[in-house]
C-alpha positions as CSV (number, residue, x, y, z in Angstrom):
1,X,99.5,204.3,37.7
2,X,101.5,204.8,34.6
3,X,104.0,205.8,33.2
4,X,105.5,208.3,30.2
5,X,105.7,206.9,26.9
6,X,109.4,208.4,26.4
7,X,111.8,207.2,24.2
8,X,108.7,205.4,22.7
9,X,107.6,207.4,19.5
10,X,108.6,205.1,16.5
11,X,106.6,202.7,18.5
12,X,103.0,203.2,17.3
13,X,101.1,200.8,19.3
14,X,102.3,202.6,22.4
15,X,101.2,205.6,20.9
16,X,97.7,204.2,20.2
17,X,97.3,202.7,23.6
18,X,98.0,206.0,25.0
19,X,95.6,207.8,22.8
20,X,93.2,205.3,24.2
21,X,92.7,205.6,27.8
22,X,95.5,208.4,28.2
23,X,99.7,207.8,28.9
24,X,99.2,207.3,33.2
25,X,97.1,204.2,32.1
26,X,99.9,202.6,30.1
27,X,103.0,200.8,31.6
28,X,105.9,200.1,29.5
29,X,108.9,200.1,31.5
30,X,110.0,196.6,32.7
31,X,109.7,198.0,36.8
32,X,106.7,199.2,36.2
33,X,105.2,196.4,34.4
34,X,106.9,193.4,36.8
35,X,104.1,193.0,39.3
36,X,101.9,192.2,36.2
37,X,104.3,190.1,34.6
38,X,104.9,187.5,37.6
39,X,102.2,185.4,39.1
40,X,101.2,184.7,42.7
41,X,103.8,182.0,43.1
42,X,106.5,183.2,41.4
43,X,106.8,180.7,39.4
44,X,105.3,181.9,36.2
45,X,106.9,185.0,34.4
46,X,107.6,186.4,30.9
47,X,108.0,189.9,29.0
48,X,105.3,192.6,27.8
49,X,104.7,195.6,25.7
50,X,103.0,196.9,27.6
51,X,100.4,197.0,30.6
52,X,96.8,198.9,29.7
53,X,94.4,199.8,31.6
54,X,91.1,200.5,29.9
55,X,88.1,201.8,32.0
56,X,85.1,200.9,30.4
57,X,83.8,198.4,27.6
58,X,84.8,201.2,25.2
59,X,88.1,201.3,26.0
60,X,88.9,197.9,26.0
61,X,87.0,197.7,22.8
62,X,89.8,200.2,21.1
63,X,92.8,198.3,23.0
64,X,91.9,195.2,21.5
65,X,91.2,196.7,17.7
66,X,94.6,198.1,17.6
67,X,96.7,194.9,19.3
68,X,95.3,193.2,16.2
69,X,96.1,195.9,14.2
70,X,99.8,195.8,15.3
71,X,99.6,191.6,15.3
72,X,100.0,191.6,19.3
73,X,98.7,189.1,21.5
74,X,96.6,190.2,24.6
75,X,96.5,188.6,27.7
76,X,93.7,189.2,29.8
77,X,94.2,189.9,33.9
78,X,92.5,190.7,36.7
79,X,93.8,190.3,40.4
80,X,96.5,188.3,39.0
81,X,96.0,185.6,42.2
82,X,96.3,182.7,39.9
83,X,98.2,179.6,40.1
84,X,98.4,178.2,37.2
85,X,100.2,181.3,35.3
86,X,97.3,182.1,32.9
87,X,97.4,185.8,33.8
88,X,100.7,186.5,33.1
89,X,103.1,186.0,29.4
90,X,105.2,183.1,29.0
91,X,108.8,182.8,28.5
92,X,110.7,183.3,25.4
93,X,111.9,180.1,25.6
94,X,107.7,178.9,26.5
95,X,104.3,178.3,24.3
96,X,103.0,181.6,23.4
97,X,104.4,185.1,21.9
98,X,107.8,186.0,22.4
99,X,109.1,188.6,23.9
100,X,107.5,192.2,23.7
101,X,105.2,190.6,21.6
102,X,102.1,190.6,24.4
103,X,100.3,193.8,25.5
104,X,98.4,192.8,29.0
105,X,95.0,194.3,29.1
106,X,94.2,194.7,33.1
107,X,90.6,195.4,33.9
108,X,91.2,196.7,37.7
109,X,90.1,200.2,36.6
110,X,86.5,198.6,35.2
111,X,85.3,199.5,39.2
112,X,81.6,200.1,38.2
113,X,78.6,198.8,40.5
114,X,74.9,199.1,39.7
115,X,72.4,198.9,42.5
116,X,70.7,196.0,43.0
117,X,67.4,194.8,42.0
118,X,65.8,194.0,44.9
119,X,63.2,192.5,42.8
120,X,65.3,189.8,40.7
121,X,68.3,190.1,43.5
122,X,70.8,191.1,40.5
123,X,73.4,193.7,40.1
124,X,75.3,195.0,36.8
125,X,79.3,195.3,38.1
126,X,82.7,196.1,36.2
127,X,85.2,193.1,36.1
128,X,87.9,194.9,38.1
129,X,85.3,195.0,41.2
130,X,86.8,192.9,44.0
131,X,85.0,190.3,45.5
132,X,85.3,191.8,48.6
133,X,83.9,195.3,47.3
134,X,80.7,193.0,45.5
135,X,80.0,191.5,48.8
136,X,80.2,194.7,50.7
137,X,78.1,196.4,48.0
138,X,75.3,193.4,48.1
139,X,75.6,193.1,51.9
140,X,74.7,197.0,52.1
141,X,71.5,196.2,50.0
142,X,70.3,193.3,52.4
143,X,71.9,190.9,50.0
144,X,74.5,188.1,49.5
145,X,77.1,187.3,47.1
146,X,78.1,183.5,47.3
147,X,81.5,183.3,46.0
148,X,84.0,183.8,48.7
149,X,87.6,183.0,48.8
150,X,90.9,183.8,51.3
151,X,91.9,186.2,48.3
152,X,88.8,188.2,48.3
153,X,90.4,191.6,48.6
154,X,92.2,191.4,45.5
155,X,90.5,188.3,43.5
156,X,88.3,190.3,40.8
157,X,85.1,189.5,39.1
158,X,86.4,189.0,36.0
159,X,89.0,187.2,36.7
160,X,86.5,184.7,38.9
161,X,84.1,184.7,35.8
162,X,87.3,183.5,33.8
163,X,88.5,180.4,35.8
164,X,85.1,179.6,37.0
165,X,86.3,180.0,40.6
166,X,84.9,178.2,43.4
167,X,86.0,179.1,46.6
168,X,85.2,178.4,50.5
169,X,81.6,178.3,50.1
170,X,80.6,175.7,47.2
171,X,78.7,173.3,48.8
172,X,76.3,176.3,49.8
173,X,76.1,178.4,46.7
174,X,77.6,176.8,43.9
175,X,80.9,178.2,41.5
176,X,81.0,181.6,40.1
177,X,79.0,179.7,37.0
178,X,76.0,179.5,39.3
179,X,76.4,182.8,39.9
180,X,76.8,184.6,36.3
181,X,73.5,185.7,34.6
182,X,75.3,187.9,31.8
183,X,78.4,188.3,30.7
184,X,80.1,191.4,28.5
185,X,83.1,190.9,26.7
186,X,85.4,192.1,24.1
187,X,86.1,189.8,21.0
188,X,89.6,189.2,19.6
189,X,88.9,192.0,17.1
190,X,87.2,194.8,18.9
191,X,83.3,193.6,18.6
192,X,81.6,193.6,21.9
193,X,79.2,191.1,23.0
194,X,76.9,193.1,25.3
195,X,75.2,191.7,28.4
196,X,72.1,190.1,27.6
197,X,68.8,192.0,28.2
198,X,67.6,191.7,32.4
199,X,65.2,189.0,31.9
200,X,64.4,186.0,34.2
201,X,63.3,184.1,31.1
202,X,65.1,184.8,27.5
203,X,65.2,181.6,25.7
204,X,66.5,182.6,22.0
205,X,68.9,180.4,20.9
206,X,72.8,179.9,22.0
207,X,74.5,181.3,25.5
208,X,77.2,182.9,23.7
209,X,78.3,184.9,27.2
210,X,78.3,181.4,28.9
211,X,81.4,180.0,26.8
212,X,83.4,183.3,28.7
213,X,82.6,181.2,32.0
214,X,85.9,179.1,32.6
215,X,87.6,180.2,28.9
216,X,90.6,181.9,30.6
217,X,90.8,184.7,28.6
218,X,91.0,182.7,25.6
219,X,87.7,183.6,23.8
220,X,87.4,187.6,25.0
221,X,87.9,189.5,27.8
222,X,85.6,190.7,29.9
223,X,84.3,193.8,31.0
224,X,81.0,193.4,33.1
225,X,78.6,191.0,34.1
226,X,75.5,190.8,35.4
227,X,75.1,189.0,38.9
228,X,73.0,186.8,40.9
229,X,72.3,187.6,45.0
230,X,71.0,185.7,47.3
231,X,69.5,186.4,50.4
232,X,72.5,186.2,53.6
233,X,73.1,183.4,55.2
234,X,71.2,183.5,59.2
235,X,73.5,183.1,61.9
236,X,75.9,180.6,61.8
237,X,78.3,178.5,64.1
238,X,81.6,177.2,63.1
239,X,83.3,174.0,64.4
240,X,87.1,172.9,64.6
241,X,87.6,169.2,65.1
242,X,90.7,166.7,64.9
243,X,90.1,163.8,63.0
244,X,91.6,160.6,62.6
245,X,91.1,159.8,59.2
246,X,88.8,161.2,56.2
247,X,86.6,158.9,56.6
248,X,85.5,160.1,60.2
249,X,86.0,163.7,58.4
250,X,83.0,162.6,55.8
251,X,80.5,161.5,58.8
252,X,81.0,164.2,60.3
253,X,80.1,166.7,57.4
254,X,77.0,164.3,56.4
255,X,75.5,164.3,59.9
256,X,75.6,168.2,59.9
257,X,74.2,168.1,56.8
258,X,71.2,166.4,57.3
259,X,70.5,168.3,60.5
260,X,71.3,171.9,59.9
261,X,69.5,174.4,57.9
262,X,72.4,174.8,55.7
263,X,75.8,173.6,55.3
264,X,78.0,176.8,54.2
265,X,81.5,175.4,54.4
266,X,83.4,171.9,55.5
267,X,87.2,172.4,55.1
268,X,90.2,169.9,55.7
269,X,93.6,170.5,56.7
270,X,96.4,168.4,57.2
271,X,98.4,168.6,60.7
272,X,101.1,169.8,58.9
273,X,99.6,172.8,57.4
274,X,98.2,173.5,60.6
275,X,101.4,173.8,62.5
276,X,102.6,175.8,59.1
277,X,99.6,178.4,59.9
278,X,100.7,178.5,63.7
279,X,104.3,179.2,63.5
280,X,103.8,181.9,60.7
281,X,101.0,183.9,62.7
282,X,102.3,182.8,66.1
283,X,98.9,181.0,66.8
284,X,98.1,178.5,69.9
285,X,97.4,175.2,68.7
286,X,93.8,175.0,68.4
287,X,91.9,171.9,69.3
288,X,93.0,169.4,72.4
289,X,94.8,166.6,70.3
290,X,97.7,167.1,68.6
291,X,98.5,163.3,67.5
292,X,95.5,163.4,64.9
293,X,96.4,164.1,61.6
294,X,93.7,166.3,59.8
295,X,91.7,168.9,61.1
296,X,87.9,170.0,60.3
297,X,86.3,173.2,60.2
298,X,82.6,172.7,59.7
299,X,80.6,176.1,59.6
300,X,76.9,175.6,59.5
301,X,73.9,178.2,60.1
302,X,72.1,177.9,63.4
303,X,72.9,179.0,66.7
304,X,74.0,176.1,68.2
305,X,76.8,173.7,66.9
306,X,74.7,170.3,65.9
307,X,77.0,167.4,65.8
308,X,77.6,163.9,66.7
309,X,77.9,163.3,70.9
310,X,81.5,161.8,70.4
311,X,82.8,164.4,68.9
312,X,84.9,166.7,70.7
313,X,84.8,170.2,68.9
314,X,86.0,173.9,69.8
315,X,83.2,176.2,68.8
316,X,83.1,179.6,67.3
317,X,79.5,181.4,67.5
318,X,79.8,184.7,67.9
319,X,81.7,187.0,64.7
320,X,85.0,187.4,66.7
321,X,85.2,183.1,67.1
322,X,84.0,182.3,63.8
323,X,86.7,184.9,62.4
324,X,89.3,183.4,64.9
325,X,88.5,179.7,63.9
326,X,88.5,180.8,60.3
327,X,91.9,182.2,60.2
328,X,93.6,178.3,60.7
329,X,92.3,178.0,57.3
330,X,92.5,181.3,55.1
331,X,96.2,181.7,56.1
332,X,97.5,178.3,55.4
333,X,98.1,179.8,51.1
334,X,100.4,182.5,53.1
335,X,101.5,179.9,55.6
336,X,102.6,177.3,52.7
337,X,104.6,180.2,50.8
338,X,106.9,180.9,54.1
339,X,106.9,178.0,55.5
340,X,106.9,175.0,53.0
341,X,109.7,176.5,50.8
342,X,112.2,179.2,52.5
343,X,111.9,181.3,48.8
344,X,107.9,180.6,48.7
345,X,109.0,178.8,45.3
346,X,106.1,176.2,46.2
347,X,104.6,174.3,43.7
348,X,101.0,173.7,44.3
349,X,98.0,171.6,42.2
350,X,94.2,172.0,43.0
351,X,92.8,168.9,42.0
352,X,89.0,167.3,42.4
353,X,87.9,163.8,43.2
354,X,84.7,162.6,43.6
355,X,83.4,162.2,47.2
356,X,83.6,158.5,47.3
357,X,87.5,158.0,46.1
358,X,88.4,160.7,48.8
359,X,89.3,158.6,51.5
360,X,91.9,156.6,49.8
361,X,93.8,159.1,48.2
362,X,96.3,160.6,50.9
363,X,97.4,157.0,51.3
364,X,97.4,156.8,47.5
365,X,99.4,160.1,46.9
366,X,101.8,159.2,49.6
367,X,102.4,156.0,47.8
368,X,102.6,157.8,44.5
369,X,104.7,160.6,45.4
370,X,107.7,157.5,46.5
371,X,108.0,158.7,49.9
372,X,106.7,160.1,53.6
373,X,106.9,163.9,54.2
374,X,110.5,164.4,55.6
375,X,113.4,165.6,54.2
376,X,115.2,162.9,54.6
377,X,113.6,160.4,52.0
378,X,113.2,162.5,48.8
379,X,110.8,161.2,46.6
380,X,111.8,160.4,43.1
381,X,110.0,163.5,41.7
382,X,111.7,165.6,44.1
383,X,109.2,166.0,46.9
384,X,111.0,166.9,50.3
385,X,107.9,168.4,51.8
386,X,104.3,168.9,51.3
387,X,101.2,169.4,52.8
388,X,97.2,169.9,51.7
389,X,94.1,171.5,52.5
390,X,90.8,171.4,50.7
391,X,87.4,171.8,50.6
392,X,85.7,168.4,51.8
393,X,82.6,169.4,51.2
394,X,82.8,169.5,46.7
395,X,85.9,167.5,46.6
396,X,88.2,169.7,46.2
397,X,91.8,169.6,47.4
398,X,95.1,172.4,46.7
399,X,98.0,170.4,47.3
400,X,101.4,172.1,48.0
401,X,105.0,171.1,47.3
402,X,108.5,171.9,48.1
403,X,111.7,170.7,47.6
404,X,115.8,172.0,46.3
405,X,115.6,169.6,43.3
406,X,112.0,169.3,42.5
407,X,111.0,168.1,39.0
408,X,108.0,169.5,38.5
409,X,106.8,167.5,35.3
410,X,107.5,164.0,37.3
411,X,105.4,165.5,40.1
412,X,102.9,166.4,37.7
413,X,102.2,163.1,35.9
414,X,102.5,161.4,38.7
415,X,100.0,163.7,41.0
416,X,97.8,164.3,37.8
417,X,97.6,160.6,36.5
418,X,96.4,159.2,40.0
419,X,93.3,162.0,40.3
420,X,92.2,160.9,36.7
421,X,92.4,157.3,37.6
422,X,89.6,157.8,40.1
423,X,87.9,160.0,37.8
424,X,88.2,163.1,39.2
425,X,89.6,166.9,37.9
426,X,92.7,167.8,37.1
427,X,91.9,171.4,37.9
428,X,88.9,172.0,40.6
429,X,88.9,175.6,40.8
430,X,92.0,177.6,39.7
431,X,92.2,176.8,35.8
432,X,94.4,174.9,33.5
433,X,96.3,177.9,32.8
434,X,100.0,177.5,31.1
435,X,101.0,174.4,33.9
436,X,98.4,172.5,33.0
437,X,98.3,172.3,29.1
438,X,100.0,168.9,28.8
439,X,98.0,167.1,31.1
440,X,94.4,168.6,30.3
441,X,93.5,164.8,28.3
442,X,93.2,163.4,31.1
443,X,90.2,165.3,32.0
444,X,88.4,165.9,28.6
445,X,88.3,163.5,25.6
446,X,89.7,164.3,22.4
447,X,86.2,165.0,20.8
448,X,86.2,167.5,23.5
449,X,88.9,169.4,22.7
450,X,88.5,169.2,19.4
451,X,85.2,170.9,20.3
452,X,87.4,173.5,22.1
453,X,89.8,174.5,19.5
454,X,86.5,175.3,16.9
455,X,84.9,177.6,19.0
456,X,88.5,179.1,19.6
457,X,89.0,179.4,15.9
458,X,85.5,180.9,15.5
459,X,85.9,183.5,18.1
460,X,89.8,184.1,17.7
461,X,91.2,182.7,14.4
462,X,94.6,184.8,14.6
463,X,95.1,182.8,17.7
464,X,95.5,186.8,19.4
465,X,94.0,186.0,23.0
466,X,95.9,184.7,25.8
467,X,98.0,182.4,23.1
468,X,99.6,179.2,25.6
469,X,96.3,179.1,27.9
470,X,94.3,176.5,28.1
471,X,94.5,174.3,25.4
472,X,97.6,172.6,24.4
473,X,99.9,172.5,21.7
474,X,98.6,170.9,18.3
């Protein structure tokens, strides 16, 4: 995995690192370290040290002692599937260190997995674990772990833990918060806050493991938690419908609701993202009408689909269907990268809205944006093209946008401003990151992020963790 520390022996922090958790664990040349340095979308990238890559709570422990000790800021990453460039350094020119002045502490070899209590349904697991490998490991055991995204195989728990991530199945289980019953992580100066003892009920004073939950890897990083299961979901059918409008969308989802045993996922996609999906995988158009412009996936448990008589639905039931059906939606992040933008330069914003203002808002954002979808009316923030997908169910929607001369700050304020007028998120699931410092007040009051910045200073006064994340300048 690593690399030799040659031509490195004035540099002592190299030398520490390495006499941590041995030279094949430590990247320093600028190859070697690039796929850590540039996030999923390629738009985020900057300069490191180096690239570590402790194994155990120990390790990290000793990594982070002597980054202090040598005044170097560590950045925390897991998968490094992000979008919002939280995972990776910034610029010289950006917030944060400058160059060389970041070491990036990985936790993919923290692989450990405890069994599972079948008593309490928990398990004990490293932060590099997948979330595929944690849902193979609990599925073995007769269990289920509810998080589940299209990223699965190389999303990790830590980094989940660390942006709160939601995912496809929300409106069943909950967010990776709901999932958390301990957390352990490394403080900015080596001390370790250990997972809390397994107890059902321990009701002595603060959460101190919570505030890792959604911190970005501004407060510690994290090393292992301690998991709630659940028991699998029965058999389940799934549903692909073209709708009108997301109004017809929401009755849908409400009628299955109410009459099956459990909603486990309602997902909308625009036509356009659709076609995206089908010309990348070379995949037949899947429903009947072609002229609507969203589509629904509904996938509920029960044997047989339960939906309004009007509806006119093709139905996945057995594994090979459901995973066929599925595919229209957990391509369309690879889809949007080809297709949207010929250099997969696409800009994208997750966003949440409460359920009522959903219906108005693609008319809104079309509005707002200054123009349709083609390429021949650019819209004043640059917008050529763009499509959407999103979780219905939880209100969540990623948004996706291309164009040669976009301006990426108009699009911003423009996009941003309109979700907080109807009250929703500027972030629903993938963080606030580096992209979305400037716009984070229009989500959380001042007190609020005043609130922030003391439990920052308490747990990090030097300012060493993941410096440009989260909170913004001042």
């Amino acid at each position: 995995m690593g690399t030799q520390l040659r031509g490195l022996g004035a540099d002592r922090l190299a030398e520490a690192l390495a006499a941590i958790v041995g030279s094949e664990h430590v990247l320093i040349d600028p190859d070697r370290m690039s796929p850590f340095t540039v996030d999923w979308t390629g738009c985020f990238t900057g300069e490191a040290r180096a690239v570590v890559f402790p194994a155990d709570t120990g390790e990290a422990a000793a990594v982070m002692a002597a980054c202090r000790a040598a005044g170097v800021a560590v950045l925390a990453q897991g998968g490094n599937t992000g979008l919002v460039g939280g995972s990776v350094p910034a610029r010289a020119a950006g917030p944060g260190p400058g160059p060389g002045d970041t070491v990036i502490a990985s936790t993919r070899r923290m692989k450990g997995m405890g069994p599972v209590d079948v008593l309490t349904g928990q398990v004990e697991v490293g932060a590099g674990v997948t979330i595929a490998e944690l849902q193979r490991h609990a599925s073995s055991a007769g269990w289920h772990y509810g998080v589940d995204l299209a990223s699965r195989d190389s999303a990790t728990v830590g980094g989940t833990i660390a942006t709160n991530a939601g995912g496809l199945r929300v409106c069943a289980f909950g967010t990776t918060r709901h999932q958390v019953e301990s957390v352990e992580s490394v403080l900015a100066d080596g001390r370790v806050l250990p997972l809390r003892p397994d107890l059902i009920k321990d009701n002595t004073g603060y959460r101190l493991d919570g505030l890792m939950v959604g911190s970005e890897g501004t407060l510690g990083l994290i090393t292992r938690a301690r998991l709630r299961l659940g028991c699998p979901p029965g058999p389940s059918t799934v549903a692909l419908i073209s709708v009108p409008d997301w109004s017809e969308a929401f009755d849908i989802v409400r009628w299955v609701r109410r009459r099956s045993t459990r909603l486990l996922a309602a997902e909308i996609i625009a036509q356009s993202g659709v076609r995206l999906v089908c010309e990348m995988a070379d995949l037949p158009w899947p429903v009947d009408h072609t002229d609507r412009p969203f589509l629904l996936l509904v996938e509920s448990e029960g044997s047989e689909p339960d939906l309004p008589a009007e509806v006119d639905a093709v139905i996945g039931v057995d594994p090979g269907d459901r995973r066929r059906l599925w595919r229209y939606r957990e391509l369309m992040s690879e889809a949007v990268a080809v297709g949207l933008a010929g250099d997969g330069r696409v800009h994208k914003l997750d966003v949440s809205l409460p359920s009522a203002q959903m219906p108005r808002f693609p008319a809104e954002l079309v509005e707002a944006l200054g123009s349709g979808t083609g390429p021949a009316e650019p819209a004043a923030s640059g917008v050529e093209r763009w499509t959407f997908f999103g979780h219905l169910a939880d209100g969540n929607i990623h948004l996706a946008f291309a164009g040669a001369e976009l301006d990426r700050n108009a699009l911003d304020e423009r996009v941003l401003t309109l979700v907080a007028v109807h009250g929703g998120s500027i972030s629903g699931e993938h963080g606030i990151g580096r992209a979305k410092r400037p716009w984070l007040h229009l989500s959380r009051t001042a007190e609020e992020i005043a609130t922030m910045r003391a439990v920052k200073r308490a747990l990090d006064p030097t300012g060493q963790l993941a410096p440009g994340v989260l909170l913004p300048e001042g």
